[in-house]
BALOBA-1460 file (C-alpha; in Angstrom, 3 decimals):
// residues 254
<rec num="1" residu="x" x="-37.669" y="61.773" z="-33.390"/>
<rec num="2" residu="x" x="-34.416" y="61.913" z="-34.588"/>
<rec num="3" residu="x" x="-32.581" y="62.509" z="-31.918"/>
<rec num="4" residu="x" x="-33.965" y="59.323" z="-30.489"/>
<rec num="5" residu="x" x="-33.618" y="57.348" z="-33.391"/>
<rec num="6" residu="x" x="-29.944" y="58.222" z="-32.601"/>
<rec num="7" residu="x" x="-30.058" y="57.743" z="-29.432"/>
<rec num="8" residu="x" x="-31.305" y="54.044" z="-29.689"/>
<rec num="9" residu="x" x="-28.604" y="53.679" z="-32.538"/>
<rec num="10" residu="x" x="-25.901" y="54.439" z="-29.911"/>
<rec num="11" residu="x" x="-27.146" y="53.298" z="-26.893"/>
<rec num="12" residu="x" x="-28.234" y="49.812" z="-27.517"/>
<rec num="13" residu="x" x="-25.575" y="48.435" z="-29.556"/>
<rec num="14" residu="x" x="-23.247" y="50.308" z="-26.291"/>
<rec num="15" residu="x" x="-25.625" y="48.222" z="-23.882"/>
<rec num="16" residu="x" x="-25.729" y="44.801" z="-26.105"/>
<rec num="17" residu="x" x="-21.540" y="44.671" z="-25.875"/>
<rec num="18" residu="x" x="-22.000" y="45.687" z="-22.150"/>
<rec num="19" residu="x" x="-24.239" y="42.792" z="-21.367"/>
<rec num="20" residu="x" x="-22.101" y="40.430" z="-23.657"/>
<rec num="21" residu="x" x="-19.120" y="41.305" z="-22.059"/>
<rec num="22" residu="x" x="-20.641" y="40.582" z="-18.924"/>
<rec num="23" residu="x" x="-21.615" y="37.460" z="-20.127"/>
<rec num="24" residu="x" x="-18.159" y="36.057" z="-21.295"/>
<rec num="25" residu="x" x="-16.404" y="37.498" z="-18.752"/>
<rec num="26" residu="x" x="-18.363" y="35.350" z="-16.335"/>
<rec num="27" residu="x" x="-18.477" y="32.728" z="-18.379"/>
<rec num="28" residu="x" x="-14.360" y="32.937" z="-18.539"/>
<rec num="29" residu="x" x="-14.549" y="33.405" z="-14.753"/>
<rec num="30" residu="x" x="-16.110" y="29.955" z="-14.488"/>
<rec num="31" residu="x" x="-13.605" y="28.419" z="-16.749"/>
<rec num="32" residu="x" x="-11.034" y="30.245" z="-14.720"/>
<rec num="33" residu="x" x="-12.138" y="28.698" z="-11.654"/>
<rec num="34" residu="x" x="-13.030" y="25.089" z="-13.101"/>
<rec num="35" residu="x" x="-9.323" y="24.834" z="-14.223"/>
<rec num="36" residu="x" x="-8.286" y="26.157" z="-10.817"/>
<rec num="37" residu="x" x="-10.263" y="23.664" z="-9.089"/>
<rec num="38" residu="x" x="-8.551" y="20.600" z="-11.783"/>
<rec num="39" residu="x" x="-4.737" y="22.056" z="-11.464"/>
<rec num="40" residu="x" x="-4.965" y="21.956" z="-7.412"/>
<rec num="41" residu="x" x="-6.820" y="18.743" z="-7.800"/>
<rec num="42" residu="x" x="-4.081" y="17.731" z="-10.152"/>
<rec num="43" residu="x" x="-1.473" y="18.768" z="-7.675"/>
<rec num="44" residu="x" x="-2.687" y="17.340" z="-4.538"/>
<rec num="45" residu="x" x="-3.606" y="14.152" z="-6.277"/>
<rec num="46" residu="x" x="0.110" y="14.735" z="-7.459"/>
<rec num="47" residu="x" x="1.666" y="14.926" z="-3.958"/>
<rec num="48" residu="x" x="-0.764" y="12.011" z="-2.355"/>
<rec num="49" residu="x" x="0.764" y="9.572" z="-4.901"/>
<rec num="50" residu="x" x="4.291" y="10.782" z="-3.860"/>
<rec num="51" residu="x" x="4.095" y="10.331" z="-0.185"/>
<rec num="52" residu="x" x="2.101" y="6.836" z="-0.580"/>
<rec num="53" residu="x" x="4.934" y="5.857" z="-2.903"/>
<rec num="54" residu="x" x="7.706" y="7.200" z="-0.558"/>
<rec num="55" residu="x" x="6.554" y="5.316" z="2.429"/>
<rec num="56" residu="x" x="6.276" y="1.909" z="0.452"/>
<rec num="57" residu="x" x="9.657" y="2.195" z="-0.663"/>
<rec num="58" residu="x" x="10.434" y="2.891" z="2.985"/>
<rec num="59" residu="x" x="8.989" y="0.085" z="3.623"/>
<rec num="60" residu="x" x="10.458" y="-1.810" z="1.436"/>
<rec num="61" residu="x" x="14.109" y="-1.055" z="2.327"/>
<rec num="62" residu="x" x="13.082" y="-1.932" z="5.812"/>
<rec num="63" residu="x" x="11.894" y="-5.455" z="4.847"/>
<rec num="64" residu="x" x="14.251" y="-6.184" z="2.325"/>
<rec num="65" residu="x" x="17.104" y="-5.144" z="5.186"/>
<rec num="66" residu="x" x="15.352" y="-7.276" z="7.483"/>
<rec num="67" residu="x" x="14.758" y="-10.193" z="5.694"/>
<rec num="68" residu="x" x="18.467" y="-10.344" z="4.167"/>
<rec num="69" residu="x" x="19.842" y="-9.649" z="8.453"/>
<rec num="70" residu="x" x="17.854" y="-12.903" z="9.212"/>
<rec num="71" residu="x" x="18.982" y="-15.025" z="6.371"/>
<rec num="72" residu="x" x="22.118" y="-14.888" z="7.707"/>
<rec num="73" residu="x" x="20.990" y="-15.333" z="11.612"/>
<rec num="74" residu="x" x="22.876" y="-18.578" z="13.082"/>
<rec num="75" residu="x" x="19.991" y="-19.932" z="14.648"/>
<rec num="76" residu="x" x="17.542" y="-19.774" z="11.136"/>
<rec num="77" residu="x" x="20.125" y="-21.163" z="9.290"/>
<rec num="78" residu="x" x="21.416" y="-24.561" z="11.553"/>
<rec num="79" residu="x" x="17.675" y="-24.975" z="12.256"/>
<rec num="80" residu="x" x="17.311" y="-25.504" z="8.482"/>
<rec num="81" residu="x" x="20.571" y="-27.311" z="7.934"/>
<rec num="82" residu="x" x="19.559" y="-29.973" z="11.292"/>
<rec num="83" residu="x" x="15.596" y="-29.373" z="10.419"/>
<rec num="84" residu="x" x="15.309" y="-28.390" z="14.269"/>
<rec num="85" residu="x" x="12.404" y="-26.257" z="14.453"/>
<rec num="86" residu="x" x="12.837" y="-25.715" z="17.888"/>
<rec num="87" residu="x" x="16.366" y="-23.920" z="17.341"/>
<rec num="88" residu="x" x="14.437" y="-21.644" z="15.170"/>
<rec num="89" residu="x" x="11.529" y="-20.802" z="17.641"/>
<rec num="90" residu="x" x="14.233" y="-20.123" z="20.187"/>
<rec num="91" residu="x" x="16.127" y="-17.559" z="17.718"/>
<rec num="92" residu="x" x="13.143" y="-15.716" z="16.545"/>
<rec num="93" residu="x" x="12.122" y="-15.240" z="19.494"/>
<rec num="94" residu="x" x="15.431" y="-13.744" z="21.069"/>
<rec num="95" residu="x" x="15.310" y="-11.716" z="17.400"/>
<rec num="96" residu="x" x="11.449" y="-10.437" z="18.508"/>
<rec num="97" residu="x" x="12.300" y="-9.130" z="21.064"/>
<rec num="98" residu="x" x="15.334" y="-6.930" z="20.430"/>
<rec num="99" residu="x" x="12.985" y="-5.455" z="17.880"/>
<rec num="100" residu="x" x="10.320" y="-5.294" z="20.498"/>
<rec num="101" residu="x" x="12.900" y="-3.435" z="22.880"/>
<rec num="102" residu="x" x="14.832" y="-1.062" z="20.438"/>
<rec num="103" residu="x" x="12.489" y="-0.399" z="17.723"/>
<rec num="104" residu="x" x="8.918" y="0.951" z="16.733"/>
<rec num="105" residu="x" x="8.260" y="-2.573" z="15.431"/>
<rec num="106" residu="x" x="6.119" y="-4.309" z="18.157"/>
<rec num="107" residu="x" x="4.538" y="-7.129" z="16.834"/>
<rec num="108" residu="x" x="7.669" y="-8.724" z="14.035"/>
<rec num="109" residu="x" x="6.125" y="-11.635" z="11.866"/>
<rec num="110" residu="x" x="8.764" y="-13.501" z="10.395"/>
<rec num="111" residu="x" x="8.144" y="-16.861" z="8.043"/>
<rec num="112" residu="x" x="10.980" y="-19.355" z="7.511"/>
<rec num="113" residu="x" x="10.446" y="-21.525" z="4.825"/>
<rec num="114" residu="x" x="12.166" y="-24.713" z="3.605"/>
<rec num="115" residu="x" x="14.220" y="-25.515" z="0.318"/>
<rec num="116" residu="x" x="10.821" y="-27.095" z="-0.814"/>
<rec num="117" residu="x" x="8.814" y="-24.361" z="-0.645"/>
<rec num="118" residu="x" x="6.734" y="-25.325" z="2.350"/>
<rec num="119" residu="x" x="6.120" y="-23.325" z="5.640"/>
<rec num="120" residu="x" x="9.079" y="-24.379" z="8.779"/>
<rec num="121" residu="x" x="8.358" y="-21.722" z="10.967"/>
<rec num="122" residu="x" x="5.253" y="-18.674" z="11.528"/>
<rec num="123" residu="x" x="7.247" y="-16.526" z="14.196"/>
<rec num="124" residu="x" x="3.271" y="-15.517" z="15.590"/>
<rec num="125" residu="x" x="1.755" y="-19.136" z="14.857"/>
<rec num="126" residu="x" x="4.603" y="-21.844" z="15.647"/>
<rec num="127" residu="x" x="1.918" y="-24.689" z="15.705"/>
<rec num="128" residu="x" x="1.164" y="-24.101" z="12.133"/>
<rec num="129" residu="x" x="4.115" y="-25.706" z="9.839"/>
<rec num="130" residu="x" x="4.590" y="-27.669" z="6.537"/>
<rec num="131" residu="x" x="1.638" y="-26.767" z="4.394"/>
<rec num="132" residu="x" x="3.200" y="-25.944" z="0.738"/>
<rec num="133" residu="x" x="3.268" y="-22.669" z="-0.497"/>
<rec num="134" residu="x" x="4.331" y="-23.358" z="-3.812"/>
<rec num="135" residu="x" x="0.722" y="-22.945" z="-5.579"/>
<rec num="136" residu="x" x="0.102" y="-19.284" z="-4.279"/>
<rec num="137" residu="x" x="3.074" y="-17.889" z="-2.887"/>
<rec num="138" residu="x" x="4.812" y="-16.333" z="-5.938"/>
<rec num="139" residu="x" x="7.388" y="-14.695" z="-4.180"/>
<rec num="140" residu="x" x="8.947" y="-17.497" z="-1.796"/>
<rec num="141" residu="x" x="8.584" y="-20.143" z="-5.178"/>
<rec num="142" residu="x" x="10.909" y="-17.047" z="-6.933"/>
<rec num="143" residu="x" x="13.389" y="-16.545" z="-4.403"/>
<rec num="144" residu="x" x="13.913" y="-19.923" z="-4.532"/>
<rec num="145" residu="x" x="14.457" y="-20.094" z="-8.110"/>
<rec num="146" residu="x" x="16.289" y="-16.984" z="-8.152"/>
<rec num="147" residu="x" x="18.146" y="-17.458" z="-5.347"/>
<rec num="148" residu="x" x="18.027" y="-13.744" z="-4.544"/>
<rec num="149" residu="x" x="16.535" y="-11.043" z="-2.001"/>
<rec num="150" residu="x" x="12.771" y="-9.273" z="-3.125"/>
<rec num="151" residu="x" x="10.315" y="-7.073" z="-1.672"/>
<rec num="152" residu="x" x="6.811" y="-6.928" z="-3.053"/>
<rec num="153" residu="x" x="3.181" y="-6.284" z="-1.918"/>
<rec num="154" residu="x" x="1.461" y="-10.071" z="-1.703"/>
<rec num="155" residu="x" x="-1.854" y="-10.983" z="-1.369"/>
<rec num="156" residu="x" x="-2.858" y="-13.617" z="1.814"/>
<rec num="157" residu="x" x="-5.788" y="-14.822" z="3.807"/>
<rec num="158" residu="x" x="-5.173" y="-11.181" z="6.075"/>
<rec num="159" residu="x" x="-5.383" y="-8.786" z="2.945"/>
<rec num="160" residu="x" x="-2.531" y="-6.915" z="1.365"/>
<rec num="161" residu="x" x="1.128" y="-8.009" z="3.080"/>
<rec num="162" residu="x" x="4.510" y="-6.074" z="2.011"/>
<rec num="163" residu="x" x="7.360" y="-8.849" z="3.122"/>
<rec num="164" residu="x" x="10.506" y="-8.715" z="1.762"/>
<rec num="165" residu="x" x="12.116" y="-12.065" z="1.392"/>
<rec num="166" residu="x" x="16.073" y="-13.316" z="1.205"/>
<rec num="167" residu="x" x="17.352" y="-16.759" z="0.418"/>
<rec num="168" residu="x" x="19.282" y="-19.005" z="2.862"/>
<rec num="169" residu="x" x="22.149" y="-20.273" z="1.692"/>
<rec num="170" residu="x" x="24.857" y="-22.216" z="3.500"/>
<rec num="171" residu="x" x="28.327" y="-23.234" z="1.667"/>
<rec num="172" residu="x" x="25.992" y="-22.946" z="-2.258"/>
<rec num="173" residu="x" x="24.082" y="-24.934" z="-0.739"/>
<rec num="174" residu="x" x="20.003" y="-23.739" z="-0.776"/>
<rec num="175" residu="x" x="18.378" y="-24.552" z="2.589"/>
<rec num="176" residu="x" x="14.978" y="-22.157" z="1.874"/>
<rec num="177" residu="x" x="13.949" y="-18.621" z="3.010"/>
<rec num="178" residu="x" x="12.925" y="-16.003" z="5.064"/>
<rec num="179" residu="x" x="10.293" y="-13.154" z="4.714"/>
<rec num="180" residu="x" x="9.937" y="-10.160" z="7.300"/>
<rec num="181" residu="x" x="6.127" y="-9.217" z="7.319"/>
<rec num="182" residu="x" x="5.239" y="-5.404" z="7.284"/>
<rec num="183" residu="x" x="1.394" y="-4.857" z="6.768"/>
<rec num="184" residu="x" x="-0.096" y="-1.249" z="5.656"/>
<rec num="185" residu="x" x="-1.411" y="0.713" z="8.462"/>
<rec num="186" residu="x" x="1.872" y="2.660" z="9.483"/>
<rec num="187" residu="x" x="1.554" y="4.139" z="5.644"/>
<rec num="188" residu="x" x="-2.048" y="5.924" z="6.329"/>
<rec num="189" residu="x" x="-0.736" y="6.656" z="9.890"/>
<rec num="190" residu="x" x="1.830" y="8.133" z="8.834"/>
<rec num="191" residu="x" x="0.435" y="10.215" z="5.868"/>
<rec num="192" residu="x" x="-1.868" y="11.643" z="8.454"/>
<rec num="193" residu="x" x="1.049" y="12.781" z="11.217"/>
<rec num="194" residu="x" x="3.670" y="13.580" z="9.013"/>
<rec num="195" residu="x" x="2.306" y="15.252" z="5.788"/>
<rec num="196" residu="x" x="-1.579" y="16.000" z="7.649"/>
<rec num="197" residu="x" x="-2.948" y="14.168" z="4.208"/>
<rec num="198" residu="x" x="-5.664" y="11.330" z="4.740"/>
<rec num="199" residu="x" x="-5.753" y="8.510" z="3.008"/>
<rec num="200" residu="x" x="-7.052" y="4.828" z="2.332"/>
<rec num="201" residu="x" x="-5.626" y="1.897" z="1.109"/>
<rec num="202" residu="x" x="-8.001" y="0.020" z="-0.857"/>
<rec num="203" residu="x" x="-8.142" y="-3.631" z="-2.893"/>
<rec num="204" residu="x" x="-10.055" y="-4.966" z="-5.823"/>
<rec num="205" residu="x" x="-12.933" y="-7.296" z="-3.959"/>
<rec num="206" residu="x" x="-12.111" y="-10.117" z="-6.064"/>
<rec num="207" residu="x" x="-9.348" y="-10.757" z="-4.375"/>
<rec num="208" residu="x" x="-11.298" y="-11.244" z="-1.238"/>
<rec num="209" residu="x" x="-11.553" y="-15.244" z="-2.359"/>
<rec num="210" residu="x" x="-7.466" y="-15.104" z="-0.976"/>
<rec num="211" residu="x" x="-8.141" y="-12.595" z="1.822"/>
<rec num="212" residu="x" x="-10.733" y="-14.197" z="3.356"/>
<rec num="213" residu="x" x="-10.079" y="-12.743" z="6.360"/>
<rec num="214" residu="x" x="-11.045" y="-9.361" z="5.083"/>
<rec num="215" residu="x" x="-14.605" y="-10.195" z="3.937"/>
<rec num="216" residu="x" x="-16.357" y="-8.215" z="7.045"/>
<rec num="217" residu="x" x="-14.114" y="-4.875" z="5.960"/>
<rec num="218" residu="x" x="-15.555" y="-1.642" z="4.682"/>
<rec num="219" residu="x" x="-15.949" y="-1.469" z="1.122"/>
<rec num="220" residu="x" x="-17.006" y="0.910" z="-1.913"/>
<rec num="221" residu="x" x="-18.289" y="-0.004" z="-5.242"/>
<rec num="222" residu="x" x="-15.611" y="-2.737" z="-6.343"/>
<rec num="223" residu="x" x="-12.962" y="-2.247" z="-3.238"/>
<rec num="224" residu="x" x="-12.578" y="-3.347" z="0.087"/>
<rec num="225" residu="x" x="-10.297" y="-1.216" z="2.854"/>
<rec num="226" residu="x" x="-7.007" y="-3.035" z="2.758"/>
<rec num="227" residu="x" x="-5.899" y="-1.744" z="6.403"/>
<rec num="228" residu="x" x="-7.864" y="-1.497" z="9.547"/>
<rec num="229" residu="x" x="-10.951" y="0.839" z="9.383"/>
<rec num="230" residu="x" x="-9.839" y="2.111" z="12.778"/>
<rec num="231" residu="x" x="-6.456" y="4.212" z="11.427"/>
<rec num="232" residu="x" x="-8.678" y="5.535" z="8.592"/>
<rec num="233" residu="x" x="-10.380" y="9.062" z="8.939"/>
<rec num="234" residu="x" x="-14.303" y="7.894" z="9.024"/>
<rec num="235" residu="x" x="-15.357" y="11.759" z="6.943"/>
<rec num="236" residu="x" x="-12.364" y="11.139" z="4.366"/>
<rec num="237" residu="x" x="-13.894" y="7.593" z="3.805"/>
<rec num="238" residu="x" x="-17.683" y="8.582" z="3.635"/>
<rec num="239" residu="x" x="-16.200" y="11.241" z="1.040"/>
<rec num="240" residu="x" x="-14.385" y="8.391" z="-1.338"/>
<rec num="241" residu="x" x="-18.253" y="7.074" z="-1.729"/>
<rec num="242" residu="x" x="-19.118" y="10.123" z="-3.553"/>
<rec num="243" residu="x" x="-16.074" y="9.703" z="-6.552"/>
<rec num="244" residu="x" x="-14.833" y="7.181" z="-8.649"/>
<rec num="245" residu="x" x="-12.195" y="5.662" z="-7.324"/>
<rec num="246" residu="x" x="-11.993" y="2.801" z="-10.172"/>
<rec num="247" residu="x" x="-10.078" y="5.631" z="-11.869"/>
<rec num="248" residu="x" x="-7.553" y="5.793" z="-9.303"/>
<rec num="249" residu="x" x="-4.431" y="4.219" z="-10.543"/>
<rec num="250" residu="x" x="-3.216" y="0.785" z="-8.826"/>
<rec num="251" residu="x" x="-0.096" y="-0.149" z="-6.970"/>
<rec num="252" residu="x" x="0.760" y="-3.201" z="-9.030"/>
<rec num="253" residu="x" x="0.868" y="-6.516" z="-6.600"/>
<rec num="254" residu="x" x="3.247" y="-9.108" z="-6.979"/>
């Protein structure tokens, strides 16, 4: 009797610690992998913001370049100075297609606007001219007061538009602007072919009262896809409805 009082003095405080350390090292293994999981969640989240941000300021320099090259196109200008649209059409339009011919960019959208802040030329929709922009387009009202070159991400009635914008100026004298339209899609195409990450540009919904043409797009929760669904992996997007992507942090619009 004893011996196996001794025996269940040493043997079940020995298995007790066993079983403990089982427990904690499990529970430490769980940890172990939970903070795994968060750093490489951490990183790729880490990366995904870089290469989005790298190809908007890509971007960027391309429109800005653009748009400060046809500010100082003969044509755009002395259709200003002698408010001869049809001087301007006929530019663009030689300008179009050099870019069509020589370049990736297929499809340029160029805007000329006058030194009063309304529309003088749509390279893709000459038949729509003079409506005012000065009530919602923020950018062309601060080039003008400005009088200098900026690239921003701008809301309009076809969703989220980078355009980089230059003044025209002739002898001091302001005769408007120009903005060279980029739109999004070549970001997420891009992301996907040269860094094999997917992802989605997306936009508050409330915002949808300016981009009304975006009303019919996929959305989640509170956003709407801000490019087309087409250039969008469908599994990556039926995966954003499972998170929160209100926590995501915002590109800040102009």
């Amino acid at each position: 009797m004893s011996n196996l009082s001794i025996s269940k003095k040493v043997h079940i405080p020995l298995i007790v610690s066993i079983v403990v350390g089982f427990i904690i090292i499990i529970i430490n293994y769980f940890f172990s992998v939970s903070e795994m999981k968060k750093n490489v969640y951490e990183t790729q989240s880490s990366s995904l913001r870089s290469v989005y941000k790298e190809a908007i300021k890509c971007k960027e320099s391309i429109g800005l370049t653009n748009a400060i090259n046809i500010s100082k196109n003969y044509d755009v200008v002395r259709a200003l100075k002698e408010n001869n649209r049809a001087i301007a059409i006929s530019g663009l339009a030689s300008i179009s297609k050099e870019f069509k011919e020589n370049t990736n960019y297929k499809n340029v959208k160029v805007h000329v606007h006058d030194a009063n802040v309304h529309s003088f030329l749509r390279s893709w929709k000459p038949t729509k001219f003079g409506d005012d922009l000065s009530g919602f387009r923020k950018t062309v009202v601060d080039v003008k007061r400005t009088k200098k070159p900026l690239v921003a991400i701008e809301l309009g009635r076809a969703g989220l538009v980078l355009r980089g914008l230059a003044p025209i100026i002739d002898n001091g004298k302001y005769l408007g602007s120009v903005e060279f339209m980029q739109g999004l899609n070549s970001v997420v195409k891009n992301a996907k072919k040269v860094y094999k990450y997917d992802i989605a540009i997306m936009m508050k919904n409330q915002y949808l009262s300016v981009a009304t043409l975006m009303g019919s797009a996929p959305k989640i929760g509170d956003y709407t896809l801000a490019v087309k669904e087409s250039v969008v992996n469908k599994k990556f997007f039926n995966d954003l409805k499972n998170i929160n992507i209100a926590n995501i942090d915002e590109y800040q619009m102009t």
